[in-house]
C-alpha positions in Angstrom: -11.6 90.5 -26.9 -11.5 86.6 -26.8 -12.1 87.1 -22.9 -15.2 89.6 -23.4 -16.6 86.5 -26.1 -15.9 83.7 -23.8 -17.7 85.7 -20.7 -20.9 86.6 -22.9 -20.9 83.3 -24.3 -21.1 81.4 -20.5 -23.1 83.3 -19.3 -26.8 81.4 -18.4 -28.6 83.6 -20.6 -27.3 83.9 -23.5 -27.0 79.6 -23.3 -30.6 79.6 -22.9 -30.8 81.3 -26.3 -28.2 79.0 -27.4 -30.2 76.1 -26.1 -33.6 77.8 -27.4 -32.3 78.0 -31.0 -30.7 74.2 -31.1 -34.1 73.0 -29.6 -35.9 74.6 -32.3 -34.0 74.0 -35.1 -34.4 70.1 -34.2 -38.6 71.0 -34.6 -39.1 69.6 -30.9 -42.6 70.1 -29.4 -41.3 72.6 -26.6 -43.2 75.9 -27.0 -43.7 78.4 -24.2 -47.8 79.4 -24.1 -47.9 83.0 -25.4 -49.8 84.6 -22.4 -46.5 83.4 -20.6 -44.0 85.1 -23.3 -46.3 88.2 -23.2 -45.8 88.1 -19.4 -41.6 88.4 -19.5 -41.4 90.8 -21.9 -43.7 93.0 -19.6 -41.6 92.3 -17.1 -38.6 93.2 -18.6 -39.8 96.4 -20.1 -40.9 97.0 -16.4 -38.2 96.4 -14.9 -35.2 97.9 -17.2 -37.6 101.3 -17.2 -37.9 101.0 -13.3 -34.1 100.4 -12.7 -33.6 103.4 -15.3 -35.4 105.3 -14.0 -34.0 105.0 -10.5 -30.6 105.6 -11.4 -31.6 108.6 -13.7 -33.2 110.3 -10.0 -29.7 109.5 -9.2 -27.6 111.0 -12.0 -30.3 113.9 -13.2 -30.3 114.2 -17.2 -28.0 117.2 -17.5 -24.5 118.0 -19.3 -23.4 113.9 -20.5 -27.3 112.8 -20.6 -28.5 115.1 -22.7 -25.6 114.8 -24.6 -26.9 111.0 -24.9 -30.1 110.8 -25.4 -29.0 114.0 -28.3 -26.7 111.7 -30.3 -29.0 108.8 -29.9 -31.9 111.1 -31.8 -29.2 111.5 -34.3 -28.7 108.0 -35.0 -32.2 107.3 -35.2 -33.0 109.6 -37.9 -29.0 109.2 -39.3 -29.6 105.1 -39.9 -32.6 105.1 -42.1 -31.6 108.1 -44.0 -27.9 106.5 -44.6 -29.1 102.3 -44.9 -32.2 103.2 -47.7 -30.1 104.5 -50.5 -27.9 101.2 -50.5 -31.1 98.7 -50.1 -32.8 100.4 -53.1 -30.1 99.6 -55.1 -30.9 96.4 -54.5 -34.6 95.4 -53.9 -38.0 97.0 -54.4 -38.1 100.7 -52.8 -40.8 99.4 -50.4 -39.0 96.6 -48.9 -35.8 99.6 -48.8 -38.1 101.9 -46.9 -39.5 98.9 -44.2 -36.0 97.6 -43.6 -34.2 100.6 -43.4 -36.9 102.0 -40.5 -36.4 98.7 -38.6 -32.3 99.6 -38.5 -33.0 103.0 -37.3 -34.9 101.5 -34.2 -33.9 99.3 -31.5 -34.2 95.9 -29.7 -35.2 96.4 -26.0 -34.4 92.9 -25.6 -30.8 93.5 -26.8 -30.3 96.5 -24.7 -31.5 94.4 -21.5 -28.6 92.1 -22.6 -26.2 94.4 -22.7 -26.9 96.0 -19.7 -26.4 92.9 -18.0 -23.3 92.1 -19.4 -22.2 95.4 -18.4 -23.0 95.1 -14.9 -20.8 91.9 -15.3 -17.9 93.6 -16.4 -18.0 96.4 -14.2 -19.1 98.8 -16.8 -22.6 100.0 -16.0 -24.0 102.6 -18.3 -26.0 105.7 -16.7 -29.7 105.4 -16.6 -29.9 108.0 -18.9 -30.0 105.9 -21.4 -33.2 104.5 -20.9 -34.6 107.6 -21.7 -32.1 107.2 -25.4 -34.0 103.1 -25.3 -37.4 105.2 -25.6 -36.4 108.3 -27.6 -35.0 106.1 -30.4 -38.3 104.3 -31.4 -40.4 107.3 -32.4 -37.8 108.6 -35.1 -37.6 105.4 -36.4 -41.2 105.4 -37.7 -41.6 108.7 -38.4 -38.9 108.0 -41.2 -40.6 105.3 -42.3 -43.7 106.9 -42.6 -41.5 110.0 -44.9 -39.6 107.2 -46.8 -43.0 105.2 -48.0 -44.3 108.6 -48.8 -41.4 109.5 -50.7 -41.2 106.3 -52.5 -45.2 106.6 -53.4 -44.6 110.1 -54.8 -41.9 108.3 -56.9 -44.5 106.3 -58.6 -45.8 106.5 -62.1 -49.6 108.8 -61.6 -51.1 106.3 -63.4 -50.3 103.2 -61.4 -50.7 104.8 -57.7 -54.2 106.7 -59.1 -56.1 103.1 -59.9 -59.3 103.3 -57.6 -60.2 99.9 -56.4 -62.9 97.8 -58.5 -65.3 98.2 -55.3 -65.7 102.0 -56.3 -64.1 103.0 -52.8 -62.1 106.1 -53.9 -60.1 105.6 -50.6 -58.1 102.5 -52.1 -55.8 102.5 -54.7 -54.0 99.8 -56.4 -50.2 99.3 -55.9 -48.0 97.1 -56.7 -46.6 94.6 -54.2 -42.9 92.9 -54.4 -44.0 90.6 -57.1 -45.3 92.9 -59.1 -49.2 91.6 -58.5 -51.4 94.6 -57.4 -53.0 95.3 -54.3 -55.6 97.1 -52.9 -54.6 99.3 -49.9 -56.4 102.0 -48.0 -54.6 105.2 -48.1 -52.1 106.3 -45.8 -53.2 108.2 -42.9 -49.9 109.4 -41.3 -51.7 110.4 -38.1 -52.7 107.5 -37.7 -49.3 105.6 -37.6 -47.8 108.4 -35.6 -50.5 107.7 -32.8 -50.1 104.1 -33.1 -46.1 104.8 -32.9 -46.7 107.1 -29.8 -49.4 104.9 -27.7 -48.1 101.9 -28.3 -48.5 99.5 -24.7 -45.2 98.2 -24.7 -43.2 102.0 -25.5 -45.9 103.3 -23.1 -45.0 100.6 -20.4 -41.4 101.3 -20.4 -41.3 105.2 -20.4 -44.1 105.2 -17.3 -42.0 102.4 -15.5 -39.1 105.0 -16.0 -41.2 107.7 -14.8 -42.4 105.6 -11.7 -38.7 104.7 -10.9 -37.9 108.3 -10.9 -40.2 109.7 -8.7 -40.7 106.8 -6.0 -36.8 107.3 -5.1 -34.6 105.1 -2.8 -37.6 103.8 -0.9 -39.3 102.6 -3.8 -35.9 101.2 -5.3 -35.8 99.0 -1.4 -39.4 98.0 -2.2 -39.6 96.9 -5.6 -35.7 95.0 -5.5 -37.1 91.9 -5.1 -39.5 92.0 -8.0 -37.0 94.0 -10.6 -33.4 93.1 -9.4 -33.5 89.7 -7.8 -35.6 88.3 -10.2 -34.4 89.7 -13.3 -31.5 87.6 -14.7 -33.7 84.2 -14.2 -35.9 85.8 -16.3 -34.4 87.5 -18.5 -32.7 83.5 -18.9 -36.3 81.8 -19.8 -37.0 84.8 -21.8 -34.0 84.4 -23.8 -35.1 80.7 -24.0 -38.1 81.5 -25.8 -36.4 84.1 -28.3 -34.0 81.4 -29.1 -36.9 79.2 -30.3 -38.7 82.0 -32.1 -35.3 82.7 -34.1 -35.1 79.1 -34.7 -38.8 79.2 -36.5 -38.0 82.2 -38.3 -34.8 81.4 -39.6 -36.7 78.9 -42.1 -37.7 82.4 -43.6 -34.5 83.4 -44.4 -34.6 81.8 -48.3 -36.9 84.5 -48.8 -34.0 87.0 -47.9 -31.5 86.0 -49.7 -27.8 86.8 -49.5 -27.6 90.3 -50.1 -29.9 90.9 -47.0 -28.7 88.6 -45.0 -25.1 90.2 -45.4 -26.7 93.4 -44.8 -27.9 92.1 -41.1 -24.6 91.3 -40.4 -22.9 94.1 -41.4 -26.1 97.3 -41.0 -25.1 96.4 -37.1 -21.3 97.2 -37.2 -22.2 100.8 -39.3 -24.6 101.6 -36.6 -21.9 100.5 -33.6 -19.2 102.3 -35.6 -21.0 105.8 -36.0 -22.5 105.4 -32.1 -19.0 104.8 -31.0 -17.1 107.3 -33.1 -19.3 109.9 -31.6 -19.3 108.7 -28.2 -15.0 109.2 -28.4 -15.8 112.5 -29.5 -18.0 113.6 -27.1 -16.2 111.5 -24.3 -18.8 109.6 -23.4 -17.7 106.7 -20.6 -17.0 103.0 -21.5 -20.9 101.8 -20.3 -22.4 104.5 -22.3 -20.2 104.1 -25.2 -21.1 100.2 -25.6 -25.0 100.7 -24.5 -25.6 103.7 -27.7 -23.5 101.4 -29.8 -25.6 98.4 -29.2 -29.3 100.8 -29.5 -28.0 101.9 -33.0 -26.4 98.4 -33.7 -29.8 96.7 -33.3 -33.2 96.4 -35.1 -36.5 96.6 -34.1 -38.8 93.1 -34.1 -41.4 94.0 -31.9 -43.1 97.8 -31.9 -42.1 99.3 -35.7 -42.6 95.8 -37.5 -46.3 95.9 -36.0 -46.3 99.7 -37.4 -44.8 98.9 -40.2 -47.5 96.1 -41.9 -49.8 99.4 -41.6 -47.7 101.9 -42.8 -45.4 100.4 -45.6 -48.4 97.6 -46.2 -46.5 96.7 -50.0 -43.2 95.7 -47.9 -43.0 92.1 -47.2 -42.8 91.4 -43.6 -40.5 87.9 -44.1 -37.5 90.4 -44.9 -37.6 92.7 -42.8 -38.7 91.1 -39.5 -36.8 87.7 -40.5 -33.6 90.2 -41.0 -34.2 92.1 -37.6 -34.8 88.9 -35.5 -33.4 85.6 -37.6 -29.7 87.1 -38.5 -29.3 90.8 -36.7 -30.7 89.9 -33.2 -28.7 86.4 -33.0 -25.5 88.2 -34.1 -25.7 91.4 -31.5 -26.6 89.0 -28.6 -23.7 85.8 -29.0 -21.0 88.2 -30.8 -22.4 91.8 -31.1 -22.2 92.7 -27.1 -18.8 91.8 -26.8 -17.2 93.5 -29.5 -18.8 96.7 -29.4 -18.0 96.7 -25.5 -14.2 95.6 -26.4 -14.1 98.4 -29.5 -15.4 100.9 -26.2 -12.5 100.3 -24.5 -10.0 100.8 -26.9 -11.3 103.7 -27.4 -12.1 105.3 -24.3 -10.4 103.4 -21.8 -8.2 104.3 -19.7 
């Protein structure tokens, strides 16, 4: 285990993070241009759905992959539906709902990661589970979608039917964490669920995936340079820049307080424990064991937070993005990778 730490925490990327947080904590004047971080993240979503896809033409998604991507659907409906009856208990049914739909997705970012410590170690996962990367996403929103609908239904008649002082009788009043009200249009759920499903960045990585399937070994030759050789450098400077965007958010975290913040910490290792308690039943492989542990150990910061300010508009963004990014994200990537990877082996090794 100490072994597994020691090589995650050496490894070039994961400093850059390291080096990206301390450089922003300090409040320096680095800052990479946002055109350039929208760039990498492309890239990577390219590339991983590329490389998946090739080795899915490879492997085919029968008998273990569907087995795979299967659980993974599980755990994407599983998480919300298990996480929101704790966080009610404890803040406003709203901020339950957001948070708990941002557990049941994932962290591209921290799957890229992981893979790459896995190819490290020897380990690598099939490229079926790309395909569990892109399935997990969609779940995640849909329950959020049910949960605030659920929680509105909840509310007092009188308090969700206020029509909004403009006369609009398509915006009602409700009221936000601090109890103020606020107008919001009503929820169109098809309108999330397209947003979910055509999304650039989901729709980037499952057509990269579908490219890499069908252009076979020949396209794998051709496009090595652009998605293997170049990938670990930038996967580095896009670590970098994640590293100073934790750094700025984590001066939101008094606004979470330390019931959530315990709840990013430990909303990872229920995730891990469930993905890898299945994968021993269903004798899934070491790779494939860590990779589902780390999809349901991590939360999403990127596509359902962006759904989310639509859809659950009375949650308050500083929780549940500052949880996802500022305390889950930082843990999975320095500490997360390696334990769930070591936990793996005891429990499907040979």
């Amino acid at each position: 285990m100490d072994s597994n730490i020691l090589t995650n925490l050496t490894d070039p990327a994961i400093l850059f993070f390291v080096v990206g947080v301390l450089i922003g904590t300090i409040r320096s004047n680095l800052e990479i241009p946002a055109p350039v971080t929208k760039f990498l993240s492309l890239y990577l979503l390219m590339a991983i759905g590329f490389k998946g896809g090739q080795a899915l033409s490879q492997t085919g998604l029968s008998g273990e992959g569907l087995k795979v991507v299967g659980v993974s659907l599980l755990l994407a409906v599983a998480m919300p539906a298990i996480l929101f009856p704790v966080l009610r208990r404890k803040v406003n049914h709203f901020d339950a709902a957001a948070i708990a739909a941002t557990y049941g997705s994932v962290s591209a970012v921290t799957f890229v990661t992981a893979a790459q410590f896995l190819v490290g170690q020897g380990d690598e996962a099939g490229g079926y589970l790309t395909v569990a990367l892109v399935v997990m996403e969609s779940p995640a929103i849909i329950m959020a979608v049910l949960l605030a609908t659920y929680v509105r239904s909840r509310m007092p008649a009188e308090v969700e039917n206020m029509v909004g002082a403009n006369g609009d009788e398509n915006v009602t009043k409700t009221p936000t964490t601090d109890g103020e009200p606020v107008a919001r249009k009503k929820l169109s759920i098809r309108a999330v669920l397209h947003e979910a499903f055509t999304d650039g960045a989901h729709l980037l990585l499952i057509l990269s995936m579908v490219v890499g399937t069908f252009s076979g070994a020949a396209g794998g030759e051709a496009m090595a340079p652009f998605v293997t050789d170049l990938f670990k450098g930038v996967l580095a400077f896009f670590l970098l820049d994640m590293g100073l965007l934790v750094a700025r958010q984590l001066r939101q975290v008094r606004d979470v307080g330390p019931f959530l913040i315990g709840f990013g910490l430990v909303a990872p290792l229920v995730g891990a424990a469930l993905a890898l308690g299945m994968s021993a039943l269903l004798g899934f492989s070491v790779g494939d064991a860590t990779l589902l542990a780390v999809l349901a150990a991590s939360g999403s910061y990127i596509v359902v937070p962006a759904v989310l300010r639509y859809a659950i508009p009375e949650a308050r963004p500083s929780r549940y993005f500052t949880m996802s990014l500022a305390v889950t994200f930082p843990f999975n990537i320095i500490v997360g990778i390696p334990l769930y990877y070591f936990a793996a082996q005891l429990l499907l090794g040979p």
